[in-house]
N, C-alpha and C positions, 0 to 999 in steps of 0.2 A: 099626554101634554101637547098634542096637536104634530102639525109637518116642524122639520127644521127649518130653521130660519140659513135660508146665503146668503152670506155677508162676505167685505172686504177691508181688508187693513193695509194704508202706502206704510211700506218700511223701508229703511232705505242699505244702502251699500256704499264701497267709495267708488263703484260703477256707477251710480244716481240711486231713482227709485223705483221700487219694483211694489205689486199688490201680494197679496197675500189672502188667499181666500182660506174663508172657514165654513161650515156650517155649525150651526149653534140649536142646542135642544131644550126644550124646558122653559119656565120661566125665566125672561129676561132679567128680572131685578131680582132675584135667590141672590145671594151676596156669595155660596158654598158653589165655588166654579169649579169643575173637573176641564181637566185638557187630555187629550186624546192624541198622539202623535204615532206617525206610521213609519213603515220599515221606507229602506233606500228606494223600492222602485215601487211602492206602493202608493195609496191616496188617503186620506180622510174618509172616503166611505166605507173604508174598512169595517170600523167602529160602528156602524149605522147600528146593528143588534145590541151592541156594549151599551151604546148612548141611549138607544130606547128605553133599555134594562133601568137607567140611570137616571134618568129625565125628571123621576116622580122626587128626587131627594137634589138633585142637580142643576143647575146651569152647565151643558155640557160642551165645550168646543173640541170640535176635531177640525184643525187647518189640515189646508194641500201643502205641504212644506214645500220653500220657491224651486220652478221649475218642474213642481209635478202638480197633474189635476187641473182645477183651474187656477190656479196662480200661475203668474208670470214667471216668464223664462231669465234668468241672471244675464245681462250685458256680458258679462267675465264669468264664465267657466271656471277658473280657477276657484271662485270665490262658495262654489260648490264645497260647502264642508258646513263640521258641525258650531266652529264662532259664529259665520253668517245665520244660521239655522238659530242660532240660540238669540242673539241678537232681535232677530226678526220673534222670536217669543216674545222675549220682553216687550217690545212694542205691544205685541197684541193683548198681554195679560194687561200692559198698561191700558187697551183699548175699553179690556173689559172692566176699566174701574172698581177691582179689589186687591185685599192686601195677599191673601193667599189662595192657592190651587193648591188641588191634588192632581198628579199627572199619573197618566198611563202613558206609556212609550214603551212599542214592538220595534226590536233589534235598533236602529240608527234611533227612534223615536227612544229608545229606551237609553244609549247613550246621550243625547241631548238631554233627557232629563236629569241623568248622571254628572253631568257638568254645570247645569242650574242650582241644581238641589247641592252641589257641593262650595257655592261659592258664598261668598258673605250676603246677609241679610238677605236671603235666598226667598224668593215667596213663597217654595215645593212646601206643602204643610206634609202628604204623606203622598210615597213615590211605590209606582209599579211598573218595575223591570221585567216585561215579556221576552224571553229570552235572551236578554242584555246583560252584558257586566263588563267587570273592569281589567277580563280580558278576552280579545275576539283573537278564535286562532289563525294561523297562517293558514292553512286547510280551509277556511269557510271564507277568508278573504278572495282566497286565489279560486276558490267556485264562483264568487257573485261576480271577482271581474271579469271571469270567462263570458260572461250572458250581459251584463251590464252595458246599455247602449246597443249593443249588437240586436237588429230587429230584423225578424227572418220577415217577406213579403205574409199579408195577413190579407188574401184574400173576400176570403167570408169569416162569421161571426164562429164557423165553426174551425176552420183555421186558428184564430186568433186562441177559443176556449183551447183545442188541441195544445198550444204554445204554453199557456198559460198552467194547465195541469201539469205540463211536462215541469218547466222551471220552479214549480211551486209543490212539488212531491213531495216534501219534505213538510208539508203544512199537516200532513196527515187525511184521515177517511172525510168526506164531505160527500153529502148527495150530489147529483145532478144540479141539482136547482140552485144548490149552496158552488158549485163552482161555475155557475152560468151568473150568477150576482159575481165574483170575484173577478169576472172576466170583464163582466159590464162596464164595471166601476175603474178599468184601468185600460179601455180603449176608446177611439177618437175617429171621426169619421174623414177620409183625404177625399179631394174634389170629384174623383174618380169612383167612388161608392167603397173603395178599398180601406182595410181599415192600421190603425198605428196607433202604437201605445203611446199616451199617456204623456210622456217626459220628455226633458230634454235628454237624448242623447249625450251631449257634449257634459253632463255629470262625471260621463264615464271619464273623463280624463283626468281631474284631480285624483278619482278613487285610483285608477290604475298606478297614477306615477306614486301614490302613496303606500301602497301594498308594500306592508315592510317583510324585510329579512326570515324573521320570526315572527313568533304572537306578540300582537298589539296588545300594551300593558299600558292601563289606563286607574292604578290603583290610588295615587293623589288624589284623585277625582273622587274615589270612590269613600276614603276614608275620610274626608272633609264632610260627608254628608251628615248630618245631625234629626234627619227626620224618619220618624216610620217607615221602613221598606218591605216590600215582599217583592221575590223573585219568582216568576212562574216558568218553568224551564221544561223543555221540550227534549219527552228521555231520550232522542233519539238525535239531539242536536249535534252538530260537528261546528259550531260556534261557542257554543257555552258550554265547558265543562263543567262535571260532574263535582269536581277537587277545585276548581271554583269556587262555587258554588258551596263549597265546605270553609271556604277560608272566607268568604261573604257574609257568611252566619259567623263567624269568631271576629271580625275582624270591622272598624268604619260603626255603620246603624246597625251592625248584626240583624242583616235582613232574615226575616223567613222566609222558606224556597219550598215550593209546590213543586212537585216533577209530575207530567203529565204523561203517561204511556203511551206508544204507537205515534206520539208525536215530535217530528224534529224539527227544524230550524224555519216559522216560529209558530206557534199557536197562532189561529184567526182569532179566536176568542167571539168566534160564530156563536158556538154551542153552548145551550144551557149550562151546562155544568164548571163549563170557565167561566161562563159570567158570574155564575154565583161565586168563585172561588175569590175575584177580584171585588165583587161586590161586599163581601163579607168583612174583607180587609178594610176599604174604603168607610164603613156605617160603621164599621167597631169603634168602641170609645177607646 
């Protein structure tokens, strides 16, 4: 279906207004939109395999959510969370003039979709929770804020890959080539030839002051949802449980949940065999 198309969407905050980049696959005028949203410290090009997969039956967007990728940096830090996040959707689904999406969201992309999809006159037609749900533990919160913002100097390209393998173990086996793409897509070039990820930094400070007590319990959200879900879960996850993931099938859209082997906290959804799992879901009648 050709290159993606970069585009931008202003969306605003009560900081002012900020862009919002996407790129978008596929025919323009498909009225059948998929959105593609990524985890906390990742981009939009995540999905590049997922969206190609998808292009031939889709209009697919996958934005930089604000403050990572090419989208703009938030005036206010604070404002780093998932209202802002969800808000800034709306606008762009509104960009893309239709009544519904289907969403994919990995981990933060997957709560954001969790909080759309549950609210009135929702546009979510059918939702994909890549290691998302409606509880993240204290255990995988208090990991991301150990690394979150904190960016060790990133020399060379091979630095940077080294860095990126290390924080991302938990994505499971990838070639070479599949983690030199993963590195690509989430570092930046400083005036100096040195290189820096991707983000804002100062994300990290609403995430950290929010790190609750215990596990984040996010089940209102989840039970409000009224559209087709499947959960694809990473057996090896320390964000999503297992027993979760049991009360997500009884419980809300009684989602159905894939668990994916030798994989923990979240799928790329690189691999053949996950795109078809998600694909399969999305084309079923």
């Amino acid at each position: 279906m050709g290159a993606p198309r970069q585009r931008f969407v202003q969306c605003a905050s009560p900081a002012g207004l900020h862009r919002v980049a996407y790129r978008e696959w596929g025919d323009a005028a498909n009225p059948r939109a998929l959105v593609c949203v990524h985890g906390l410290t990742r981009c939009g090009r995540d999905f590049d395999n997922l969206a190609a997969a998808m292009s031939d039956r889709y209009r697919v967007v996958c934005p930089d959510v604000a403050g990572r990728g090419d989208s703009e940096w938030l005036a206010n830090p604070m404002l780093y969370g998932v209202p802002q996040y969800v808000a800034d959707m709306v606008t762009l689904i509104a960009r893309l003039d239709v009544e519904k999406v289907d969403w994919v969201g990995t981990s933060m992309g997957g709560l954001m979709g969790m909080a759309l999809a549950g609210m009135k006159n929702s546009p979510v037609a059918k939702l994909v929770l890549n290691d998302a749900g409606p509880v993240v533990s204290k255990a995988s919160l208090e990991r991301i804020a150990a690394y979150v913002g904190i960016f060790p100097p990133l020399p060379s390209f091979a630095a940077a890959e080294q860095y990126v393998r290390a924080v991302s173990a938990s994505f499971g086996a990838h070639t070479d080539a599949e983690w030199r793409f993963l590195t690509e897509v989430v570092v930046r070039a400083n005036p100096d030839g040195s290189l820096r990820l991707h983000y804002d930094p100062r994300l990290a400070e609403p995430f950290r002051q929010t790190v609750p007590e215990k596990d984040l319990e996010l089940w209102p959200h989840y039970d409000a949802i009224r559209c087709p879900t499947l959960v694809v879960r990473g057996a090896l996850s320390d964000l999503l449980s297992r027993e979760t993931c049991a009360q997500m099938q009884a419980r809300g859209p009684k989602a159905r949940v894939v668990e994916l082997d030798g994989v923990g906290h979240a799928p790329t959804l690189l691999h053949a065999d996950q795109i078809k799992i998600v694909r399969d879901f999305l084309l079923a009648d």
